[in-house]
N, C-alpha and C positions, 0 to 999 in steps of 0.2 A: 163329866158329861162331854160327849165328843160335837163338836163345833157343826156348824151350819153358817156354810158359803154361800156369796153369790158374786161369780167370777164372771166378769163381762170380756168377750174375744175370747173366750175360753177354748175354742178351736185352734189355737196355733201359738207358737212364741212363748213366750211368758206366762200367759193366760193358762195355756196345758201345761206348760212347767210347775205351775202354783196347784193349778186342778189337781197332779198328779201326786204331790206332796200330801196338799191336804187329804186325800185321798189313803196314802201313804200311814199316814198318821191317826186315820180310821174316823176322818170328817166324813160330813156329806155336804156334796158340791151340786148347786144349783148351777150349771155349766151353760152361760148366754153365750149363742153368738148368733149373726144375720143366718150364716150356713151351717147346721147345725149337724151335716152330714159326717162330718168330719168327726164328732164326738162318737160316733155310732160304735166304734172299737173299742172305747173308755168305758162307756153306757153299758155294751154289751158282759165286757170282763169286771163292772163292778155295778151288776143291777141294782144293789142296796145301797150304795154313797156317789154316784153319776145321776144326776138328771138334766138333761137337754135341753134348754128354754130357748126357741127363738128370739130373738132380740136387737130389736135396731136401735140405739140409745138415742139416734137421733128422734125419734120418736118419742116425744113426751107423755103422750095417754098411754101407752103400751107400757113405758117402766109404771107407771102408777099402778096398771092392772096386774105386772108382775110380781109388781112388791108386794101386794095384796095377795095375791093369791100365795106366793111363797109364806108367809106369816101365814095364813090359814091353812095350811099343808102342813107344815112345820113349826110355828108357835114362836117363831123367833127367827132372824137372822143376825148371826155374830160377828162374821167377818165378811165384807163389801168390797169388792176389789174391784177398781177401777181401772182396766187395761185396755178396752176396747178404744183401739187408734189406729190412725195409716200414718205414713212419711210422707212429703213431700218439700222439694227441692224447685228452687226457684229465687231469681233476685227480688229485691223487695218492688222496683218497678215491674216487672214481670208480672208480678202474681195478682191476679184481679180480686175483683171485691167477692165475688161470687164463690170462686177459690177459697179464698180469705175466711168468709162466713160458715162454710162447708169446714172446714177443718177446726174452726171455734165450736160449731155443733158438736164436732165429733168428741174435741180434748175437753172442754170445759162446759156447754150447757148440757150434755148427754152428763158427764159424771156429777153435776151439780142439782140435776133432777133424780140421780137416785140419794144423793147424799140425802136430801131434802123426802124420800120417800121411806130412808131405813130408820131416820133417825129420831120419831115419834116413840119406836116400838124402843131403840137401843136406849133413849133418855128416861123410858117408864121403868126399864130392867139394871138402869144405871150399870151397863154392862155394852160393852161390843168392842168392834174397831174397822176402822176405815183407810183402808191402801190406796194412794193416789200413785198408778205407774205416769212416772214422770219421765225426765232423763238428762244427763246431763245436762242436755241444751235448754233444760227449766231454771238454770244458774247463769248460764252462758249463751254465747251464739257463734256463729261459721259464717261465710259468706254463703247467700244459697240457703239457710234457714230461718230469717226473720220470719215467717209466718209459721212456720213448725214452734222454735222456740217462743214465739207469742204466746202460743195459745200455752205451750208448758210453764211459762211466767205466769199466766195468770192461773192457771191452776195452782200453781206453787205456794201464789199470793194469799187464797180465797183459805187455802190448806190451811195458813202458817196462824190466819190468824182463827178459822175454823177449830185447830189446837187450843187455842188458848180459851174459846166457848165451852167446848166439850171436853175435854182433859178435864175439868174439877167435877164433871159428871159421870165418869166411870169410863167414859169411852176414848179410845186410843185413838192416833192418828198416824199414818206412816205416810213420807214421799219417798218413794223409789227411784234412785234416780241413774238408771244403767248407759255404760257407756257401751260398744261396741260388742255386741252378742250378737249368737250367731242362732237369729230368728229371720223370719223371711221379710222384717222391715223395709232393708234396702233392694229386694227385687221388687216389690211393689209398691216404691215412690212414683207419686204424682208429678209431673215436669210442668212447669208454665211454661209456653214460648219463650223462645230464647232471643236476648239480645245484642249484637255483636261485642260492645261493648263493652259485656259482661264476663265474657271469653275466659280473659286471664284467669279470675277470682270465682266465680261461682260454676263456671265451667269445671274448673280444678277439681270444685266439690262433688259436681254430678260423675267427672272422672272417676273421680276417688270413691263416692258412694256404689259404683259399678262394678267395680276391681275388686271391690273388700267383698262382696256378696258373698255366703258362704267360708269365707275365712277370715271370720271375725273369731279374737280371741277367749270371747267368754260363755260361759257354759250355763243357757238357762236353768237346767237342772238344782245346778250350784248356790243358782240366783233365788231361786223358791227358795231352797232350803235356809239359807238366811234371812229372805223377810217372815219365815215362820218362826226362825230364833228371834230375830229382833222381835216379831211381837209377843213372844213369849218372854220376852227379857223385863225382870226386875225394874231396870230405867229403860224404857223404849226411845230410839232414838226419834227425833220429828222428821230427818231427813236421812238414806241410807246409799250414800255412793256408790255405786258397785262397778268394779274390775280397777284395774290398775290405769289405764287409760283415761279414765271419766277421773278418779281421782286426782293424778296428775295433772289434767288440764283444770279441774275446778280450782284445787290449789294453786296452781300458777293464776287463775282467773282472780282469784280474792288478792294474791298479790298485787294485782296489778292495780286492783282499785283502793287497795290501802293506799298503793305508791299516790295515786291520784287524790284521795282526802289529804295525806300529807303534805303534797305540792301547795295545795291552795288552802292548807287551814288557816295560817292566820286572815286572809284575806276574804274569808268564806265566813268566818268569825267576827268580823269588822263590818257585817250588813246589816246591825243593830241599830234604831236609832239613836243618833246623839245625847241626847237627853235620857 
């Protein structure tokens, strides 16, 4: 029986990379996004597996009414992909609360209200699966992304132990976790004010995020097509690194904090009481 999506951002990036896979693969993709214009070429060349859902995740009453309506359309949704997200860059005194809360909407209470909207139907059919697009900086962080990397920490967080709820109930969990692809992430990062300051170190970042625009070395296409193997895989993994850049920095990342429980285990060990 061929699969039933519901991709949120599915308009651009990874979002139409997975769309297109699944697609590919002879699913039908319930295809969200705020602008929906953009799927009209997707929609049009596959009227029987594209549907168009507008969709602000920030909006709470609206996934509920979607998720509803998609189950009564279609009797089931199998695969949940959580991708709808923006960038932004800024130091952590920088970035206001306002900022701060807007970006938690986006990465963690928008994907944490549909988790919460699929997964009545996925636990009765003891069947589905749930893709968290995360990113490396959901392991790690850069100067210039403590509030990006927040919000994919605590997605990460909610994931890992969401896994261990629903894994004995039939339903799978993936975090995605890409390093540098060439989606239109970094032309459309948020900037907070800048502070002199900051120059050296997060400036470096906003640099560096402007430069790579376009010539980043990974190929979303590539990127679908692996998290449809990993979730088709025998053992699926909980977390899925992708390109060689994200992997190199997260392994060097875990190195660092081994070196650091090492330093101070005996003494980290010796906070027991005496008795």
């Amino acid at each position: 029986m061929n699969k039933v999506w519901l991709v949120t951002g599915a308009n651009s990036g990874f979002g139409r990379a997975i769309t297109e896979a699944a697609v590919a693969a002879g699913d039908v993709v319930v295809a969200a996004a705020r602008r929906v214009a953009a799927l009209a070429d997707l929609a049009a060349a596959h009227p029987d597996q594209v549907e168009p859902l507008a969709l602000d995740v920030t909006d709470l009453a609206a996934i509920d009414t979607a998720v509803a309506d998609v189950l009564a359309r279609h009797g089931r949704i199998d695969v949940l992909v959580n991708n709808a997200g923006r960038g932004h860059v800024g130091a952590f005194e920088e970035t206001g609360d306002a900022e701060l809360r807007e970006l938690f909407e986006v990465h963690v209470f928008g994907p944490a209200a549909l988790v919460r909207a699929v997964l009545p139907s996925m636990r009765e059919r003891r069947s589905g699966a749930i893709v968290q697009m995360s990113s490396m900086g959901g392991q790690m962080s850069f100067a210039g992304y403590s509030a990006y990397s927040g919000t994919k920490f605590a997605l990460e967080g909610m994931t890992e132990a969401l896994a261990l709820e629903v894994n004995p109930l039939g339903i799978r969990t993936l975090i995605v976790e890409p390093g540098a692809f060439r989606t239109s992430l970094m032309a459309n990062l948020t900037a907070s004010p800048q502070i002199a300051d900051y120059a050296p170190t997060v400036g470096a970042t906003r640099d560096g995020a402007a430069a790579s625009d376009g010539l980043q070395p990974g190929d979303p296409a590539k990127a679908a097509a692996l998290v449809l193997a990993a979730l088709d895989a025998d053992e699926p993994p909980l977390r899925l690194t992708l390109g060689a850049d994200a992997l190199d920095q997260v392994l060097g990342h875990l190195d660092r904090v081994r070196a650091d429980l090492d330093a101070w285990d005996k003494r980290a060990r010796a906070t027991t009481f005496d008795d």
